[in-house]
C-alpha positions as CSV (number, residue, x, y, z in Angstrom):
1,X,95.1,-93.4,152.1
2,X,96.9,-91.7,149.3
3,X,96.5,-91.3,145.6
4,X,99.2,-91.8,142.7
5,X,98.8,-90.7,139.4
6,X,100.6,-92.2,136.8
7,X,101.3,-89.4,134.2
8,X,103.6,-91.9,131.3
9,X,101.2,-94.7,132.2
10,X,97.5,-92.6,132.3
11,X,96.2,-94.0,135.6
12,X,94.9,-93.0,138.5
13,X,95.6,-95.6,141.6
14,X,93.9,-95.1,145.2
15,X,96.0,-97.3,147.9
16,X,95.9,-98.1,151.5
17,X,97.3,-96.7,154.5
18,X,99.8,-100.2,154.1
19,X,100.2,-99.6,150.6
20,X,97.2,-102.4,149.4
21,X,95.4,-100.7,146.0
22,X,92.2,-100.3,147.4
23,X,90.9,-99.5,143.4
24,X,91.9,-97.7,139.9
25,X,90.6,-94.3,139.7
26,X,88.8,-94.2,136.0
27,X,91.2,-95.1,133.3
28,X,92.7,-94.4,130.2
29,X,90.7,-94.1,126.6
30,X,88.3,-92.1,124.9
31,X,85.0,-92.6,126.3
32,X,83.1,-90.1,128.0
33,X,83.7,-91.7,131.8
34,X,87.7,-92.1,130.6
35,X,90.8,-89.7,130.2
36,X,93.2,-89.4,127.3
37,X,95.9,-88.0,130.1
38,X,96.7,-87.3,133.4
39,X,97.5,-83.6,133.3
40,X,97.2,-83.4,137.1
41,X,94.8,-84.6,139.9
42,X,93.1,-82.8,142.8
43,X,91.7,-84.3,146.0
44,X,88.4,-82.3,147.2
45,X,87.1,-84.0,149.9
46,X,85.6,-87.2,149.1
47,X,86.3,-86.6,145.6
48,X,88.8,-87.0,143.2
49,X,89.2,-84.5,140.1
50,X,91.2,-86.1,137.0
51,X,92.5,-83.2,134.6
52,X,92.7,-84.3,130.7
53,X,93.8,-83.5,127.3
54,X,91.7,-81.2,125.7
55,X,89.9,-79.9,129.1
56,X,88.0,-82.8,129.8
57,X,87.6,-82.4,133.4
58,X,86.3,-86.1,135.4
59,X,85.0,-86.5,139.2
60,X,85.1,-89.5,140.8
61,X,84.4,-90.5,144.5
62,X,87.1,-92.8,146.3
63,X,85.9,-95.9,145.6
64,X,86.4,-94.9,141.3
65,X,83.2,-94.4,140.6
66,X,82.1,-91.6,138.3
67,X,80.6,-89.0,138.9
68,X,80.4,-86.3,136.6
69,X,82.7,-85.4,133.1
70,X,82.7,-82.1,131.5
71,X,84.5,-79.6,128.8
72,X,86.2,-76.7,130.2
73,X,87.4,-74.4,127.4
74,X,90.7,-72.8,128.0
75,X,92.1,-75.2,130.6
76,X,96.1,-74.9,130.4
77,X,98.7,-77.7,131.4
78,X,97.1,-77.9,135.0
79,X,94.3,-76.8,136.8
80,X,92.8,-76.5,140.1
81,X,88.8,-76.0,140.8
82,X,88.2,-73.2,143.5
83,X,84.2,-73.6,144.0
84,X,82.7,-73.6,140.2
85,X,85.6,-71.7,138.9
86,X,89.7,-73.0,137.7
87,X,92.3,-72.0,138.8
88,X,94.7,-72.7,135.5
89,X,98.5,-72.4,134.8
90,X,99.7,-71.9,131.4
91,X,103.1,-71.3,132.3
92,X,105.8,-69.0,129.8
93,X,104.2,-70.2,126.7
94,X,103.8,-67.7,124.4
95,X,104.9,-63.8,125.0
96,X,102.4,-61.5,126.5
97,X,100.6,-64.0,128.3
98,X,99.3,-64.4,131.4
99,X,100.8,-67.7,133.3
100,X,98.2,-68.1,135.8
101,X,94.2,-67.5,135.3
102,X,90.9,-67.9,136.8
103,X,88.6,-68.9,134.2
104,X,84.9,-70.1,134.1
105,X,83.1,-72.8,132.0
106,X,82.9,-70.1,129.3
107,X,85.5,-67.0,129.5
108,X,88.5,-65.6,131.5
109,X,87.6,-64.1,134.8
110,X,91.3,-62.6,135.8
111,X,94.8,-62.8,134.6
112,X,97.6,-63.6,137.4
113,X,101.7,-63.6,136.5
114,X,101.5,-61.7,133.1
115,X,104.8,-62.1,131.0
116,X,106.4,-61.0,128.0
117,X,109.1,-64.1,128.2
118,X,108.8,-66.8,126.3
119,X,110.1,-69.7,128.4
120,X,109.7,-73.4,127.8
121,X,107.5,-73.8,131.1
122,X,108.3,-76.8,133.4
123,X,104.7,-77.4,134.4
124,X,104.0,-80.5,133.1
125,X,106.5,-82.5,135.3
126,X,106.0,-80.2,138.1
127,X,102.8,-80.3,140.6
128,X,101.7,-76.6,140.7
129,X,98.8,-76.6,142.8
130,X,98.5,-77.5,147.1
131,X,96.1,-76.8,149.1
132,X,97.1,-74.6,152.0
133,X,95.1,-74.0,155.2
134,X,94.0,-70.6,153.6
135,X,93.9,-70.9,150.2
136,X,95.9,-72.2,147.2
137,X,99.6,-72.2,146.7
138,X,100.8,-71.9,143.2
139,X,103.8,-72.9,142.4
140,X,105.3,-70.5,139.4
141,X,107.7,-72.6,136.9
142,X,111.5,-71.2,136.9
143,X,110.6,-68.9,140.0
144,X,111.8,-68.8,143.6
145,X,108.5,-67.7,144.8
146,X,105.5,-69.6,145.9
147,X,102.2,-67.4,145.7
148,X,98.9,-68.2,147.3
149,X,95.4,-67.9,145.8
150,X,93.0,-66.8,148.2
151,X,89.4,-65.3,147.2
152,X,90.3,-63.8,143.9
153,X,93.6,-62.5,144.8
154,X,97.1,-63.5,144.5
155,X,99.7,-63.2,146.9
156,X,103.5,-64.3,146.9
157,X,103.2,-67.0,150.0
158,X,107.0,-67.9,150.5
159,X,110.2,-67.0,148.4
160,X,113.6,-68.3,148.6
161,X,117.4,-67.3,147.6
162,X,118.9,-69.7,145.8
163,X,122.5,-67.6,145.8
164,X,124.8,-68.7,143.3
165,X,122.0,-71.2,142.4
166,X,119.4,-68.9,141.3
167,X,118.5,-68.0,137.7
168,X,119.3,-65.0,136.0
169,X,117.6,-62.5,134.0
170,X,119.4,-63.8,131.0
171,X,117.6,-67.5,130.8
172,X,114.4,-65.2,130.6
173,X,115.2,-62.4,128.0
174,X,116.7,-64.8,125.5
175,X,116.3,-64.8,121.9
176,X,113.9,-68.0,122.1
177,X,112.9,-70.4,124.6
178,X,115.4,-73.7,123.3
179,X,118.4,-70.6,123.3
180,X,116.7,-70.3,127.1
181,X,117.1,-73.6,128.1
182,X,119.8,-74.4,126.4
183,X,121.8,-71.7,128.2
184,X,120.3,-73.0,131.7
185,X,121.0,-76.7,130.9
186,X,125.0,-75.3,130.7
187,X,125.0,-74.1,134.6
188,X,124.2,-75.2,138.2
189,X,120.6,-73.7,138.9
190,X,117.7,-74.4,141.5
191,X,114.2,-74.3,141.5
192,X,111.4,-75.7,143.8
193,X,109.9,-78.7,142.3
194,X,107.4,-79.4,144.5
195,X,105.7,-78.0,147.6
196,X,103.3,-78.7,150.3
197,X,102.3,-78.1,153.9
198,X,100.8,-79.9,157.4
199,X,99.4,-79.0,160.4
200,X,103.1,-78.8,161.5
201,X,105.5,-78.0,158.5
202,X,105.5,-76.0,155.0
203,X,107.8,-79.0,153.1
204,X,109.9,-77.6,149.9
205,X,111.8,-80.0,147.3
């Protein structure tokens, strides 16, 4: 079956192998069982995780039922649970901070990808997290480079060459981040929008 989240229209939708909606997943409001946004979802098993504004964090099985809701302080624009820890990606927000982080219900276990750029970050149009047969992969915003979270550490996974494509130190030293994007929007660039893998094939858009 598969899953569709509906960022611009706040759902969740679980359908069919033959594309029948077997049910809504939660919905939109501001009750304690619903979700202001859909930052990003995350398929654990039987369960479905539904990432909100704020850090509301909701589980649900597959039939849409809830099954828990909490707070998570610190979540950035998507996030990924790795046990009873998240995995969160903040992206080139602000200078000197970390894009990536491991944090807890309460405080900041490690900083990943620290950065003095200040880059308007593509991560809420782009899915950063997939799970990978060993771990996480983490898609970086702006980079060639696909890293993979595995037991606390983080490891580039795949990079690419984008040749004549590829973005230059420029777009990331700029005076501000609309100067940055600006500049980019004036050229041909490339950069991996989404990625996942099989049994049989690591797939790259």
């Amino acid at each position: 079956s598969y899953l569709f989240a509906d960022r611009r229209g706040v759902a969740v939708w679980h359908f069919a192998d033959d594309g029948s909606l077997i049910c809504p997943i939660g919905h939109k409001g501001k009750g304690p069982s619903e979700y202001i946004s859909v930052d990003n979802i995350q398929v654990a098993g039987d369960r479905v995780i539904v990432y909100s504004q704020g850090g509301k964090v909701l589980e649900f099985d597959l039939a849409g039922k809830l099954i828990s809701t909490s707070e998570i302080s610190g979540l950035g624009n998507q996030s990924y649970k790795v046990g009873d820890q998240y995995l969160t990606y903040r992206g080139y927000l602000r200078s000197g901070d970390s894009r990536l982080q491991l944090i807890s219900q309460s405080s900041v276990i490690e900083d990943y990808l620290v950065t003095d750029n200040a880059v308007m970050p593509l991560s809420k149009i782009s899915p950063i997290f997939e799970e990978t047969k060993s771990g996480v992969a983490v898609l970086d915003s702006w980079s060639p480079v696909v890293y993979q979270y595995h037991k606390g550490e983080l490891q580039e996974y795949l990079r690419f060459n984008f040749g004549k494509y590829s973005i230059g130190e420029d777009f990331f030293n700029s005076a501000n981040p609309m100067e940055g994007v600006m500049s980019l929007m004036k050229s041909q660039y490339a950069i991996i929008s989404k990625y996942f893998e099989s049994d049989r094939a690591k797939i790259v858009e």
